[in-house]
Legacy VTK file of the C-alpha trace (Angstrom):
# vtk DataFile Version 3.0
C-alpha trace
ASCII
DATASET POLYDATA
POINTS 55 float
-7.818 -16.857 4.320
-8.846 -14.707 7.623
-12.401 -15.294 9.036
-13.735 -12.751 11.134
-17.229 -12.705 12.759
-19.752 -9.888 11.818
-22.311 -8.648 13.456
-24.483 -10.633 10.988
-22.500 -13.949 10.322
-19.252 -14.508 8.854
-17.041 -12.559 6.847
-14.724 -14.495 4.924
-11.283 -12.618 3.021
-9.483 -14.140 0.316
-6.133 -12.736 -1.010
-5.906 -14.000 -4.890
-2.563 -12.836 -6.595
-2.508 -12.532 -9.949
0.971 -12.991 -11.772
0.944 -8.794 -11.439
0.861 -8.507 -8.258
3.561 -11.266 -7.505
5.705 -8.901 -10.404
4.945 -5.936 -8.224
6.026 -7.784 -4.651
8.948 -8.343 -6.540
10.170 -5.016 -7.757
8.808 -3.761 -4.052
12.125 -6.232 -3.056
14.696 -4.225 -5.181
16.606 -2.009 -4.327
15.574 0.226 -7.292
12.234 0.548 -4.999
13.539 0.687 -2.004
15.721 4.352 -3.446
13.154 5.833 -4.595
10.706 4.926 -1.596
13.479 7.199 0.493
13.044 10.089 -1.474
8.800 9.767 -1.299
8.166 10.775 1.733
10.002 14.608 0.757
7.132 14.249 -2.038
4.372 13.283 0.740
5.399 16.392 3.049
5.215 19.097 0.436
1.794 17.168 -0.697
0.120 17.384 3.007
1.367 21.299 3.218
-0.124 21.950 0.490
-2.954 20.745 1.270
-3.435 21.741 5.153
-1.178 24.818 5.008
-2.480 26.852 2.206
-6.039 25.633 2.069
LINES 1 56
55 0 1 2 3 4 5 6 7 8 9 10 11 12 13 14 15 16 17 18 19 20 21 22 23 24 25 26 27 28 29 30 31 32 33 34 35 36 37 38 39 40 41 42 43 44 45 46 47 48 49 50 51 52 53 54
């Protein structure tokens, strides 16, 4: 739990993971993931010229 101070008090985070997310931290671990997270960012370049490039 992180506790930061705001301007107005406290602000207090929690991180609750749900038996979904601890399946997802999981796969993130494989090395099924970790191909095809190699290959993304080919994806994420043609995404950002198409949208800064041709308007």
């Amino acid at each position: 739990m992180a506790i930061r101070k705001a301007r107005q008090g406290k602000t207090y985070s929690v991180t609750i993971i749900s038996g979904v997310h601890a399946e997802q931290m999981a796969f993130q671990e494989s090395e099924a993931f970790k191909e095809k997270a190699k290959e993304r960012y080919k994806i994420e370049a043609k995404n950002s010229e198409l949208k800064h490039r041709h308007g």
